[in-house]
N, C-alpha and C positions, 0 to 999 in steps of 0.2 A: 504493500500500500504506500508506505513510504518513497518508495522507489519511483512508484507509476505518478506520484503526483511531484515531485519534488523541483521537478522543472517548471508545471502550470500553476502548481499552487502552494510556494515552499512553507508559507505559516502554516498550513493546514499540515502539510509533509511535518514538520516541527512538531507542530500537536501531537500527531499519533506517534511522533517517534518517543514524546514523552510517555506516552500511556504503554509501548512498546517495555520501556525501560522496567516500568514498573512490574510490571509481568513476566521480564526476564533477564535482567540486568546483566545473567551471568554468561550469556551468549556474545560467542564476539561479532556477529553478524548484526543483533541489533544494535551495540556499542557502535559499530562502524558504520548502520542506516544512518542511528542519533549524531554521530560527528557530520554527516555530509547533511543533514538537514539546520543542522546547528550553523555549517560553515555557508550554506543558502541564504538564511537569512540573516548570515555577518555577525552572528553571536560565537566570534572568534573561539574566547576564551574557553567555553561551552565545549566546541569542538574540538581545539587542539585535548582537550581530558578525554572525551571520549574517544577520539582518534588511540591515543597513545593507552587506555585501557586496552582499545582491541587489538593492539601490536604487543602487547604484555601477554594478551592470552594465544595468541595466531604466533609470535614468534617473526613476523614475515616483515619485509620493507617497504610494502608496497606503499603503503601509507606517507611514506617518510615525504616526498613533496607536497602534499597536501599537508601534513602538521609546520611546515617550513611558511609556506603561505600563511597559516592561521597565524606565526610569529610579526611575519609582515603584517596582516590585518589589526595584530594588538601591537602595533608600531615600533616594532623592534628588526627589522629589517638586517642590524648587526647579527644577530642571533642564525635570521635564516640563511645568511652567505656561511656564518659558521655548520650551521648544518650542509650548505652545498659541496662543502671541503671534507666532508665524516667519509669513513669506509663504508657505510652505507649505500652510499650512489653508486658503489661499482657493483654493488648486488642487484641493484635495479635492472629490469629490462631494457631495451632500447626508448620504449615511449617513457619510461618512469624516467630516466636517463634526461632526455629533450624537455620534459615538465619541470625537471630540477631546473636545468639551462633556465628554464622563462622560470622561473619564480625567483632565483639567482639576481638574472640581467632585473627584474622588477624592481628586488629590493635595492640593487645600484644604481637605478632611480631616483630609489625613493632617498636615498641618500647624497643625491644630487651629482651623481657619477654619471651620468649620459655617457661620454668618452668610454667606458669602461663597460657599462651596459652594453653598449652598439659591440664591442669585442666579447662581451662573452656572450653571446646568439650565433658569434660567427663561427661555424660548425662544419662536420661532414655532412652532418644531418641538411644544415644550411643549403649547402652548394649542391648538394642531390638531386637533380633530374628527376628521380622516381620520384611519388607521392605516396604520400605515408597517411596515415591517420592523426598525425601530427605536423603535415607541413603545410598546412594552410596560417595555424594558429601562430607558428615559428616565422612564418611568411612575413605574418601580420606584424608579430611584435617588432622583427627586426624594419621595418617600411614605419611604422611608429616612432622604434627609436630616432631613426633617419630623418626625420621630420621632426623630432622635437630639437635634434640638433642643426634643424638647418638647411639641408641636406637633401633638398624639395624634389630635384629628379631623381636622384635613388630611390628616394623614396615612392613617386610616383612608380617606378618600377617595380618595386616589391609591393607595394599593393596591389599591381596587377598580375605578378607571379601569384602573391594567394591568391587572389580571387579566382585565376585559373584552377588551384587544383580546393579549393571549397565547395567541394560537389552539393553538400547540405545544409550550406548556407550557415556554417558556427561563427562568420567571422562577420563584419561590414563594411567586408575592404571595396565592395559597388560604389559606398555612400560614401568613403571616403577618398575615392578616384572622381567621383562624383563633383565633389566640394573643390576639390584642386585643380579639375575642372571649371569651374565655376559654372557648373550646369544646375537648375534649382528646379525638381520636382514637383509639378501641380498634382494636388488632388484632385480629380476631375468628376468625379460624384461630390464633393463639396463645391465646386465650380456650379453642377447642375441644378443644386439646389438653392444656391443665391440667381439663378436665372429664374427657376420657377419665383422668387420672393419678390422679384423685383419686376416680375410679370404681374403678377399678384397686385402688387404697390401702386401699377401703371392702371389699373383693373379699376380699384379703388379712386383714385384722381380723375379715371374720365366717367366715376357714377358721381362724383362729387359734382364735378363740371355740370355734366347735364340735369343733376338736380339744381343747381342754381341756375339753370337756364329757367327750369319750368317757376322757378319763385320767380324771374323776373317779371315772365308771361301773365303769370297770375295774381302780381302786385303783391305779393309777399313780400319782397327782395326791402334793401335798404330806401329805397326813392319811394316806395310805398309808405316808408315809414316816415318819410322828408313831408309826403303828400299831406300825410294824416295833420302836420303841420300847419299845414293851412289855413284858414276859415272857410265856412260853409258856400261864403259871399265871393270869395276869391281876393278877401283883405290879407293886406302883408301880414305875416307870423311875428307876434313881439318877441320881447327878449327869451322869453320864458320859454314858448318854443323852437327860438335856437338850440335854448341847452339844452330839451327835453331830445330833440333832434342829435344834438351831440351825444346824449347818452346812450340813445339807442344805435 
């Protein structure tokens, strides 16, 4: 349950993974649901414990980039480079491997190392022709870094190498070729509906219009009311029906 909702709906995911906990605390699979719904909706702290509860009971590494990230998240970013350096990463897989990399180059961000970040993305993984299940995301961050340093055509380029191999769409690297572009996306069903309002508006002004035709016709209008002014005899209107004239 946790699983299926935690992308459409991470509070709810959160929720049950609390109710989860209660009913089985001692399973390292619910511990590891409760860290990735925890780390969903950025209750760092939350998940870095339940992460590293389920790597006390499983024994395994896999986890280890995602607890590195939750260090970044609770602003310690020194911490997660010190984990990118542990004997740990070499037990990682190849994709656990390229997650380190980006959560690494992140926290050298966040530490104001751009220069250092943009080098540690640059990879085998990096410069690979093949397409991985990880090289859209590696795409991206490096065309990121490239652009926050500056660095606007490179970057233009790697945003459009990810975007090539992003078959399902994990990344934004469209909207962000997009932008650098200077190309600006119309909603065209909110275009359509300011044309019906404004059809609408035009609708209204010309039953306005032809109602005040038929007051004129009919001596209702304002000069009917100038009329009423008058005397019976066709004597001049005194002061009194000036003003009364002006009021109305």
């Amino acid at each position: 349950m946790v699983a299926n909702l935690i992308d459409e709906d991470p509070e709810q995911a959160y929720a049950y993974s609390r109710i989860a906990l209660r009913l089985a605390s001692r399973v390292a699979a619910v511990r590891e649901a409760a860290g990735f719904a925890a780390y969903a909706t950025q209750k760092y702290s939350e998940a870095l414990a339940e992460f590293r509860a389920a790597r006390r009971m499983t024994g395994t590494v896999e986890l280890w980039p995602v607890m590195a990230d939750c260090e970044r998240g609770l602003g310690r970013p020194e911490r997660a480079l010190a984990m990118a350096g542990e004997p740990e990463v070499q037990k990682l897989d190849k994709a656990g491997q390229v997650e380190m990399r980006l959560v690494a180059a992140g926290a050298r961000r966040d530490m104001g190392q751009l220069d250092a970040a943009i080098v540690t993305l640059q990879s085998p993984e990096l410069a690979s022709n093949s397409v991985q299940p990880w090289t859209a995301r590696l795409r991206y961050a490096y065309a990121d870094a490239l652009l926050a340093a500056g660095r606007e055509n490179e970057a233009r380029e790697w945003f459009a190498k990810a975007l090539e191999a992003d078959k399902d769409g994990a990344t934004d690297a469209s909207d962000r070729l997009a932008e650098m572009d200077g190309v600006e996306f119309v909603d065209a069903l909110h275009d359509d509906e300011d044309d019906e309002d404004a059809e609408i508006h035009e609708g209204d002004r010309g039953a306005n219009a032809d109602a005040g035709d038929d007051d004129l016709s009919t001596g209702s209008g304002p000069e009917a009311v100038t009329d009423l002014g008058t005397g019976a005899e066709g004597a001049e209107p005194d002061a009194g029906s000036d003003r009364s004239g002006d009021q109305s």
